[in-house]
C-alpha positions in Angstrom: 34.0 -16.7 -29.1 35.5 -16.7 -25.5 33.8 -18.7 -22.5 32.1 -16.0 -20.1 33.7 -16.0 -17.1 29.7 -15.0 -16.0 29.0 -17.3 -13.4 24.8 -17.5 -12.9 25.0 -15.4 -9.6 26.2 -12.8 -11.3 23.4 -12.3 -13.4 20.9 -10.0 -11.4 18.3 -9.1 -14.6 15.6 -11.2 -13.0 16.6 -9.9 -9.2 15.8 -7.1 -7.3 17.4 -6.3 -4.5 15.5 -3.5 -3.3 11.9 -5.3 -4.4 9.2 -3.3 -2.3 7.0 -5.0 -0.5 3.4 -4.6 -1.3 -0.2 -5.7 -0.3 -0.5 -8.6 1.8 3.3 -8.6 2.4 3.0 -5.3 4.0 -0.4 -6.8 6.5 -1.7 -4.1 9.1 1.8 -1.8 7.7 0.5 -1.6 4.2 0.3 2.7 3.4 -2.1 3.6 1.6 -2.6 7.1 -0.9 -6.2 7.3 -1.6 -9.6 5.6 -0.4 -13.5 5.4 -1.1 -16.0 7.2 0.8 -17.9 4.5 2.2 -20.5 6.7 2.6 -20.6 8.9 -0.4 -18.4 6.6 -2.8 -16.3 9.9 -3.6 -12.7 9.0 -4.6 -10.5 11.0 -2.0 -6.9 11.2 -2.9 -4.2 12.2 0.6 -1.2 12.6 2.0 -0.1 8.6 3.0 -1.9 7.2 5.7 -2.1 3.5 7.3 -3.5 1.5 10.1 -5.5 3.5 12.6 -4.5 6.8 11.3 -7.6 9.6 11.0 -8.9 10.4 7.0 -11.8 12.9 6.4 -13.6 12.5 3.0 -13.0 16.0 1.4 -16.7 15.3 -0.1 -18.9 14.7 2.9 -16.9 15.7 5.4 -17.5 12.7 7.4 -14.3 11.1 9.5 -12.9 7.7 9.7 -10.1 5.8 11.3 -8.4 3.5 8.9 -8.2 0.2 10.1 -6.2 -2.3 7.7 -5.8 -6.1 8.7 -3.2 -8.3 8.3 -4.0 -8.9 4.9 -3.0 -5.7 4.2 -7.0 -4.7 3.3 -8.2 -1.3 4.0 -11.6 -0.7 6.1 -12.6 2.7 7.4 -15.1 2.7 10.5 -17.0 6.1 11.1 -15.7 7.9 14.1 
């Protein structure tokens, strides 16, 4: 068998390059897809929203600015 002339840098199964950030690397620029009514628990899928954007629950039709920390957690506070 011939030696690989593979050094280990060249071996990028195990890296990603392009790895997207997620969660709590994200913090207060985390985007989110879909949240909970807090005040009618109805699951409420929408367009992508993030920190201190406006979301209506399509149940209740209350509003609520989404405020997410730098943890990347999502709280909504009734306007």
């Amino acid at each position: 068998m011939a030696p690989s002339n593979r050094g280990p840098s060249d071996d990028y199964s195990d890296q990603d390059d392009d790895e997207k950030k997620t969660g709590k690397d994200l913090g207060s620029k985390r985007k989110f897809d879909e949240f909970e009514c807090p005040a009618c628990s109805a699951n409420n899928p929408f367009d992508t929203f993030g920190n201190g954007d406006e979301v209506l629950c399509n149940w209740c039709g209350m509003d609520f600015r989404a405020v997410v920390d730098e943890d990347g957690k999502l709280r909504l506070k009734e306007l």
